[in-house]
C-alpha positions in Angstrom: 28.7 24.3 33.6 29.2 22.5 37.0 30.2 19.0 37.2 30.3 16.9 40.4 32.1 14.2 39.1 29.8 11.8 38.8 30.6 8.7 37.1 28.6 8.2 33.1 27.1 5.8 31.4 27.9 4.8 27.8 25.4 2.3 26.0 23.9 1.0 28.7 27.7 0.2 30.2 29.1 2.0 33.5 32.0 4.2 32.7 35.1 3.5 35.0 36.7 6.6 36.9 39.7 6.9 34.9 37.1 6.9 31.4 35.0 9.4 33.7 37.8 11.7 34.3 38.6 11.8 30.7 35.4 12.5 30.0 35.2 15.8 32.3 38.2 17.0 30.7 36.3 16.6 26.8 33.7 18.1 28.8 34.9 21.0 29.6 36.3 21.3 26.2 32.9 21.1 24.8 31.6 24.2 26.8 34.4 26.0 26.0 33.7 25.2 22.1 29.9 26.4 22.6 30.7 29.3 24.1 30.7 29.1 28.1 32.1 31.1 30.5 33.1 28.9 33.5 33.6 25.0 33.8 33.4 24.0 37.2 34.2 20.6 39.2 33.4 19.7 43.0 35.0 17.9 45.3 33.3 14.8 46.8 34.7 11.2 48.8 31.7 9.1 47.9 31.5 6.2 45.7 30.3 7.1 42.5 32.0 10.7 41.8 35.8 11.1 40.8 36.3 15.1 41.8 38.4 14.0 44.7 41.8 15.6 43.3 40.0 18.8 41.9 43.2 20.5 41.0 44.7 17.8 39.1 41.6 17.7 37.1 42.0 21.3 36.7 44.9 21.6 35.3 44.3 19.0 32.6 41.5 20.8 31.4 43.9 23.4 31.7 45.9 22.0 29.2 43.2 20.9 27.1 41.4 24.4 26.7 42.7 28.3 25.9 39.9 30.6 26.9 37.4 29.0 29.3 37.3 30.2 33.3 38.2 26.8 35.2 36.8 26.7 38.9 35.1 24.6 41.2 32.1 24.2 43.2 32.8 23.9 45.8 36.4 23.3 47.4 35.6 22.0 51.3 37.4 24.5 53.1 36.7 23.0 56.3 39.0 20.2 55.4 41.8 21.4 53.3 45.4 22.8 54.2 45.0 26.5 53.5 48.8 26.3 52.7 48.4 23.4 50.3 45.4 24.5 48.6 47.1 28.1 48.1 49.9 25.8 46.0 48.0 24.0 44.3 45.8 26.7 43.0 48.4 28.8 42.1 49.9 26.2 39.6 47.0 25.7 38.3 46.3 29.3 37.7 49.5 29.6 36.4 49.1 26.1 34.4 46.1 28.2 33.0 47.1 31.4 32.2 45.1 33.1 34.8 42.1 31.1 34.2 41.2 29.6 37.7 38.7 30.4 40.4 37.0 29.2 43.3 34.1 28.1 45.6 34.8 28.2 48.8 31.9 26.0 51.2 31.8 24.1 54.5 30.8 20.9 52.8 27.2 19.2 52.7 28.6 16.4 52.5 31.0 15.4 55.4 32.7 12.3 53.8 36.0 14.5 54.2 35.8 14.8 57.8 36.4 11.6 59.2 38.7 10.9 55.9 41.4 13.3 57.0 40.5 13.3 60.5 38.5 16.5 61.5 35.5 16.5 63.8 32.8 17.3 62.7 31.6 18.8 66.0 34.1 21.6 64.8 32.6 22.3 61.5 31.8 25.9 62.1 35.6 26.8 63.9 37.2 25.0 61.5 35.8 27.1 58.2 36.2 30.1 59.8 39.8 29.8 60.7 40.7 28.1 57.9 39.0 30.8 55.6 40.7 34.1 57.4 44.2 32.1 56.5 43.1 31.2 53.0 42.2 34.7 52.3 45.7 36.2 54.0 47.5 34.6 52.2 45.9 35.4 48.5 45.8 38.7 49.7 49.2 39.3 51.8 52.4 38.8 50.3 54.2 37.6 53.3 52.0 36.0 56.5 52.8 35.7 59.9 49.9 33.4 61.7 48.8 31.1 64.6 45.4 29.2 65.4 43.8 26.0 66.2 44.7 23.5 63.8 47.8 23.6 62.0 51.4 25.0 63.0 52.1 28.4 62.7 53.4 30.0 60.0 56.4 32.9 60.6 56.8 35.5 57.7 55.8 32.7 55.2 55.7 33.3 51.6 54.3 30.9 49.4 55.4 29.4 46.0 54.3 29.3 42.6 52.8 32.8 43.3 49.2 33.8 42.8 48.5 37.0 40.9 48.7 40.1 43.6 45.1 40.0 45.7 44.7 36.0 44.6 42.9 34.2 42.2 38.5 34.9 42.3 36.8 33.2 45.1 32.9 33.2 45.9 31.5 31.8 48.9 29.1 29.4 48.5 26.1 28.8 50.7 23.4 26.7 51.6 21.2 29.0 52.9 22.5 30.0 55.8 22.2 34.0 56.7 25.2 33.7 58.8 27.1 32.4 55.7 25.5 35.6 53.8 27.2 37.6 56.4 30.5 35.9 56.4 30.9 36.2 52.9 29.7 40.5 52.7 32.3 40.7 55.3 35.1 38.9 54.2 34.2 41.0 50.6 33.8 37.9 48.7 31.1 37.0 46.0 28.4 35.3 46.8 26.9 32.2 45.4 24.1 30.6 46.5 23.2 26.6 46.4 19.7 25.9 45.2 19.0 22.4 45.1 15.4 22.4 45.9 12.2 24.3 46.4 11.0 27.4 44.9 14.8 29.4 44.3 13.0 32.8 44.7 13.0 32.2 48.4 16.8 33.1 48.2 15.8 36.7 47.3 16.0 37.6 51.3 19.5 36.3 50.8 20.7 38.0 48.2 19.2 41.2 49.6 20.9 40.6 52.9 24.0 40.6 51.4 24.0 43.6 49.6 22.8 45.5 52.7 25.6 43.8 54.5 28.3 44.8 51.8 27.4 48.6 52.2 27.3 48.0 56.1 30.7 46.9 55.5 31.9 49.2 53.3 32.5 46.7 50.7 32.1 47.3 47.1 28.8 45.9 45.5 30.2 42.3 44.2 28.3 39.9 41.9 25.7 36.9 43.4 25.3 33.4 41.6 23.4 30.9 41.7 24.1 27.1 41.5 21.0 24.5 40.7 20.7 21.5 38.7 19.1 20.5 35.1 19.1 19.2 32.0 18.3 21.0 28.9 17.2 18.4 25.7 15.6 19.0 22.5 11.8 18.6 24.1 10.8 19.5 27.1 9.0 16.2 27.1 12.7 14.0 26.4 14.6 16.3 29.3 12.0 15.5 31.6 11.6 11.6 31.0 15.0 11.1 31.0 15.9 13.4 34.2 13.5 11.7 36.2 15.2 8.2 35.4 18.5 9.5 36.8 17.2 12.3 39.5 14.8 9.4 41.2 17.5 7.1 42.5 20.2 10.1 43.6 17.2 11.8 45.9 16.2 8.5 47.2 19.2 7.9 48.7 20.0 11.3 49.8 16.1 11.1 51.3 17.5 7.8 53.2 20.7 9.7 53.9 19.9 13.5 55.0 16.6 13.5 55.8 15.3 14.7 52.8 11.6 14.0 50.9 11.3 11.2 49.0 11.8 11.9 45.3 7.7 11.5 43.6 6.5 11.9 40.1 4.3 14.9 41.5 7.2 16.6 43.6 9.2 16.2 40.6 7.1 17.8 38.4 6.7 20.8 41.0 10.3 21.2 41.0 10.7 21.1 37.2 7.6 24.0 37.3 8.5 26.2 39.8 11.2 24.5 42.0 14.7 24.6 41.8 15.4 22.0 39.1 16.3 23.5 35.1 14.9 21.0 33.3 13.1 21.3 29.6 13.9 22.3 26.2 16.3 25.6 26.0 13.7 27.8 25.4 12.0 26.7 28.7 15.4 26.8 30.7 16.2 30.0 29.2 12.8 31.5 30.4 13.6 30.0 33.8 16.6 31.3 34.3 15.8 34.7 33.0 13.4 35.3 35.3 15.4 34.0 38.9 18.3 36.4 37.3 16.1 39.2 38.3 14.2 38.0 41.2 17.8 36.8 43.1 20.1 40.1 41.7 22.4 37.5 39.8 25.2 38.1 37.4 25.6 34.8 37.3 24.1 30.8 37.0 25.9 27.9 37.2 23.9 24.5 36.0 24.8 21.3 37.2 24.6 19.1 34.0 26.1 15.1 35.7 23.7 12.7 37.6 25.1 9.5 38.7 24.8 7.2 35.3 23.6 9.9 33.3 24.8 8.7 29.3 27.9 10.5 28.3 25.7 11.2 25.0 22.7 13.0 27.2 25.8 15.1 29.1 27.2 16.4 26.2 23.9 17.3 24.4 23.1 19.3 27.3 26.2 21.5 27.6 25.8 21.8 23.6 22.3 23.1 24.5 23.5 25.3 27.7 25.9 27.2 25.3 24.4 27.4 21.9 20.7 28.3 22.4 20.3 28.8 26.3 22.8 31.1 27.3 22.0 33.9 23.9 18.6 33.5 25.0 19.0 34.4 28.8 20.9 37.6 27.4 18.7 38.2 24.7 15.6 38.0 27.5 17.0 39.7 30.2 17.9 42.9 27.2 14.3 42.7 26.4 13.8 43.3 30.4 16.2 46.1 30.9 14.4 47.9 28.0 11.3 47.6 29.6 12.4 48.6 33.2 14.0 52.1 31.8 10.4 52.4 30.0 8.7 51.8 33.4 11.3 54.4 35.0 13.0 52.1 37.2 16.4 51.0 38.0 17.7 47.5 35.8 21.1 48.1 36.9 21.2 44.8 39.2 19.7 42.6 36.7 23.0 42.0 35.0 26.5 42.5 35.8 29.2 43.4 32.7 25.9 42.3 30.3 25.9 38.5 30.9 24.1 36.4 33.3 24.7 32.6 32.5 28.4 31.3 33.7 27.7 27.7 32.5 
């Protein structure tokens, strides 16, 4: 599951960010309880979210799980201390017992920039530096390196360690083809952010990227997908009560970005065939099944908060995601494979290591 931080409801009554927080980390007990793979948390400077100090709420899910992958989605790069973030994502790896992983993005949101100071008329130059040093250092055990905006660093070597190579760490995207690129050539994952529209228009995407990785003479690596939903008992209750809390967030990013104004009828569209996972867990399950094959993915992560969403409707949806949703996506996507090596033809890129839902 993928959690932004967004502050919960509880009885009508807003949650404060220190109850929010303590929420996330029950949270991400819960999907580990039903079964998850990954619990994931962004990183956001906006009234309304608390993910501002992702590693610290990390490593207190850390300590407050045994067996569930903790990540995030997405760290902004573009205005982070390589140096630091190395740190602080090696104690919490090591806090974790080798549990930790993470998204790596350029931000959609540029609240950070101006926060800490970075232009963002150097949004592009500033990700790109900042991910070569990221990535030396996870992968080099002593760095020597100079550029653009920090000090340089003379035969550094950085403590807590990581584990030798570093700790997992997809790029995300927004669409980009350039950031497709970037990530085949760097040899990182890819994981693609669908947010809206139909989400098998990212097929050209994740097709570029594997021509890009054998251009490169990478290895093949794994493509996910990000989106949002909300799985519920009915498909009828899910959509009702997504609608309440979707509405008001895309009005305001419509106001803010430029985006369409949320409507009942564009909100059914996206609940049909758009990018939104919203319905009972059969219906989800279905849905997901079938962008698994049409996008190559090994893996989905759903984003289950909405700004006010009740604590109550959050948890009944991770129970949901991990109990009946994810079986089902593997149980469909079996039935698929059978039916491709019937037909003759290649299933190998359906799945990777026989699972397709992350949480």
């Amino acid at each position: 599951m993928n959690s932004f931080g967004d502050v919960a409801s509880d009885d009508g009554r807003t949650l404060s960010d220190a109850e929010t927080l303590r929420l996330l980390v029950g949270e991400a007990q819960l999907a580990e309880a039903v079964g998850l793979d990954v619990f994931s948390v962004g990183e956001h400077y906006r009234e309304g979210y608390v993910d501002s100090a992702t590693p610290v709420l990390l490593a207190a899910a850390a300590q407050a799980t045994s067996t569930i992958r903790l990540g995030t989605s997405v760290t902004v790069l573009s205005t982070q201390d390589p140096v630091r973030l190395y740190q602080e994502f090696a104690t919490v790896d090591g806090i974790s017992g080798g549990r930790t992983q993470l998204v790596l993005g350029r931000a959609s949101s540029i609240e950070s920039f101006p926060l800490f100071g970075f232009d963002i008329a150097e949004y592009e130059a500033l990700f790109e530096e900042k991910l070569g040093l990221f990535l030396r250092l996870m992968r080099e055990d002593r760095v020597s390196w100079s550029g653009t905006y920090r000090t340089p660093l003379d035969d550094i070597r950085l403590h807590p360690r990581m584990p030798e190579g570093g700790i997992p760490a997809w790029l995300g995207i927004g669409g980009s083809p350039e950031s497709v690129i970037r990530a085949a050539r760097n040899g990182l994952p890819l994981m693609m952010a669908i947010i809206g529209g139909r989400p098998e228009r990212f097929a050209g995407h994740a097709e570029l990227y594997l021509r890009a990785l054998d251009q490169f003479g990478q290895p093949e690596l794994p493509i996910g997908q990000h989106s949002l939903g909300l799985i519920a008992d009915t498909d009828e209750e899910a959509k009702t009560v997504y609608w309440k809390y979707w509405e008001p967030v895309l009005a305001q990013a419509s106001r803010e970005r430029g985006f369409y104004p949320p409507t009942p009828e564009r909100y059914a569209d996206e609940v049909t065939t758009g990018a939104l996972y919203v319905g009972s867990a059969e219906t989800v399950a279905r849905k997901i099944a079938g962008i698994v094959q049409a996008n190559h993915l090994s893996r989905f992560d759903l984003k289950y908060d909405l700004h006010l969403l009740p604590r109550q409707v959050r948890e009944r949806s991770i129970q949901l995601f991990g109990e009946k949703v994810a079986p089902r996506v593997r149980e469909l996507l079996a039935e698929s494979e059978d039916d491709w090596q019937l037909e003759g033809r290649d299933p190998a890129r359906i799945t990777k290591n026989g699972t397709a839902v992350h949480g």
